[in-house]
Wavefront OBJ file of the C-alpha trace (Angstrom):
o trace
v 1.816 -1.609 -19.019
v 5.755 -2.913 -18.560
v 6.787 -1.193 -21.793
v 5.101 2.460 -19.890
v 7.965 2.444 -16.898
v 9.593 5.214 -16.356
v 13.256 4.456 -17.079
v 13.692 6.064 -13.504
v 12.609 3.004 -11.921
v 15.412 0.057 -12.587
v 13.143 -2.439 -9.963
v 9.527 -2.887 -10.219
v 6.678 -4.665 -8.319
v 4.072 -5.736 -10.304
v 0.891 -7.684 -8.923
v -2.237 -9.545 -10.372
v -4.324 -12.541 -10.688
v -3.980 -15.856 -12.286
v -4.204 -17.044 -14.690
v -3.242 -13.701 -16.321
v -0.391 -13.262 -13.995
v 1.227 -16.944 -14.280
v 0.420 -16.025 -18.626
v 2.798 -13.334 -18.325
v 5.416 -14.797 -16.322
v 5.415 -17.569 -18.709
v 5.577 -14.920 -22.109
v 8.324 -12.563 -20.388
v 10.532 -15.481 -19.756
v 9.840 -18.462 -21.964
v 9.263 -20.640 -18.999
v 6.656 -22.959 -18.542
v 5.347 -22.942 -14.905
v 4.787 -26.751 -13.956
v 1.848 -27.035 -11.881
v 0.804 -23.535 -12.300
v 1.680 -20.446 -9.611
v -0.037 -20.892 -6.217
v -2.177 -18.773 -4.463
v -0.030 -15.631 -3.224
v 2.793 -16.920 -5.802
v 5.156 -14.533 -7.013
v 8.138 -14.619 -9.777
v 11.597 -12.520 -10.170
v 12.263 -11.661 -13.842
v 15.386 -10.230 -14.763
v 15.402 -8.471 -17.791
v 19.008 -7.276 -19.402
v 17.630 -3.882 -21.135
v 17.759 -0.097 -20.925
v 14.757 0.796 -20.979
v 11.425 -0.739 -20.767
v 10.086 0.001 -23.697
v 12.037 -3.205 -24.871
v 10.514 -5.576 -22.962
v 8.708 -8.186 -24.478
v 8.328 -12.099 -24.971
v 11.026 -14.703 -23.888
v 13.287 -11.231 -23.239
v 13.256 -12.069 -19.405
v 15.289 -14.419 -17.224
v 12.845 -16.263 -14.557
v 15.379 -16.257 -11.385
v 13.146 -17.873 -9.375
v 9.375 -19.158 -8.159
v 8.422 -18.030 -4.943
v 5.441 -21.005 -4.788
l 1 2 3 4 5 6 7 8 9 10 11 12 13 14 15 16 17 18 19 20 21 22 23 24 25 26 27 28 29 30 31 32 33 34 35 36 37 38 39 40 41 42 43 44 45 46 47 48 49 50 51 52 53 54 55 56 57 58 59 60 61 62 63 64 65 66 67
């Protein structure tokens, strides 16, 4: 799904449920999440690419748990 962006788009919102949502936080940045993500958790993931077709594992910077 992240690797179909349009290259338009250089911010994206993406939403889902756990624990598929805290399993990709975890592969697009490397980062295990102690304790898990929390109900209405959310991540930012910076990614240093030009287009989205290059995303994939441990390619992303986790800048932060919103727990």
């Amino acid at each position: 799904m992240i690797n179909n962006i349009d290259d338009q788009y250089s911010r994206v919102i993406i939403t889902g449920h756990n624990p598929t949502f805290e399993y990709m936080i975890e592969y697009l940045s490397n980062h295990a999440i102690a304790g898990g993500l929390s109900t209405s958790g959310a991540a930012h993931i910076s990614f240093e690419i030009d287009t989205w077709a290059s995303v994939t594992e441990g390619l992303g910077t986790l800048k932060k748990l919103y727990n």
